[in-house]
C-alpha positions in Angstrom: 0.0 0.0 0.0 1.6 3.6 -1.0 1.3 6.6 1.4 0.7 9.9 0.4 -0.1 13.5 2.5 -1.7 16.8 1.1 -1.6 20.5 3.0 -5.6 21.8 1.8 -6.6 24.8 1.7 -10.8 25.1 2.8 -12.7 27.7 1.8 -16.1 28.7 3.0 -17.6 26.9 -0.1 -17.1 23.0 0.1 -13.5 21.9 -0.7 -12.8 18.2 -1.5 -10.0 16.9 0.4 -9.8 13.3 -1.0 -8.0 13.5 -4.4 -9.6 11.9 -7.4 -7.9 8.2 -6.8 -9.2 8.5 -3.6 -12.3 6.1 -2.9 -11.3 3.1 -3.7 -12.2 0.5 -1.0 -10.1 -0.2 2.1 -8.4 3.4 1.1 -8.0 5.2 5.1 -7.7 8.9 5.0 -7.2 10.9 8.0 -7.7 14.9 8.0 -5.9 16.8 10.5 -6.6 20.7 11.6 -3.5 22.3 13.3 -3.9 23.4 16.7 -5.5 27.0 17.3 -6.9 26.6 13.8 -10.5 27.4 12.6 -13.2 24.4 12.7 -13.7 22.4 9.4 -16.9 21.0 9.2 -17.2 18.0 6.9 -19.4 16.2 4.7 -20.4 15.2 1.2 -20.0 18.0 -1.7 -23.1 19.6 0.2 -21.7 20.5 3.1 -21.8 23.6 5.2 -21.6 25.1 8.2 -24.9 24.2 9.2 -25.2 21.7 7.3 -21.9 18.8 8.1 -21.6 15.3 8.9 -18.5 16.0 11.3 -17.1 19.2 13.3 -13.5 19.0 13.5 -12.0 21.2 16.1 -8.8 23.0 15.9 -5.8 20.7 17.1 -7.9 17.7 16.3 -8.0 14.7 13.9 -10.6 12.6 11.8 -9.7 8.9 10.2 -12.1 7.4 7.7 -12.1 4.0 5.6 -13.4 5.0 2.0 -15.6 3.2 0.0 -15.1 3.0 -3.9 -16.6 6.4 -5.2 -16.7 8.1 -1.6 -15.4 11.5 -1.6 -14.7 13.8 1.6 -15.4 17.6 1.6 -15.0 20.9 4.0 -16.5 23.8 4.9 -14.7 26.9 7.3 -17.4 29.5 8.5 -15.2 32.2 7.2 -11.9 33.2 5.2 -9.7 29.7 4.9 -8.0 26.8 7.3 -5.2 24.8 5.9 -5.8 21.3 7.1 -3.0 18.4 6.6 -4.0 15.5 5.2 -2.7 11.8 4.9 -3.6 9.0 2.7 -3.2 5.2 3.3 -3.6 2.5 0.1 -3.2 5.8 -2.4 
């Protein structure tokens, strides 16, 4: 299995963080805000603020097993949040 990491850039308009070979099954990815950063709220391409399947709190960390076709996006309430991201079985 190959490893790979992104630094994202979320806007306040939904911003997919898994890349396109993303979603293949078995495929973890784990999204990562750095301390005393914003909240990323995330979701399907829908998401929003209000709207979010997950809050993900400055200094905190989220770890999902894909599906084939499943693709992660986020939301910030206001101006942008880099978050880290790292890909296992990319």
């Amino acid at each position: 299995m190959a490893v790979s990491h992104a630094r994202v850039s979320v806007g306040t308009t939904a911003t997919k963080l898994t890349s396109d070979a993303d979603g293949r099954d078995g495929q973890t990815i784990s999204i990562q805000v750095p301390s005393a950063g914003a909240t990323v709220y995330l979701g399907g391409a829908g998401v929003t603020t209000t709207s979010y399947g997950y809050e993900l709190l400055g200094g905190t960390s989220f770890s999902v097993e894909l599906q084939q076709g499943e693709q992660v996006f986020g939301v910030v309430a206001s101006s942008t949040q880099t978050v880290n991201v790292f890909r296992q079985g990319a």
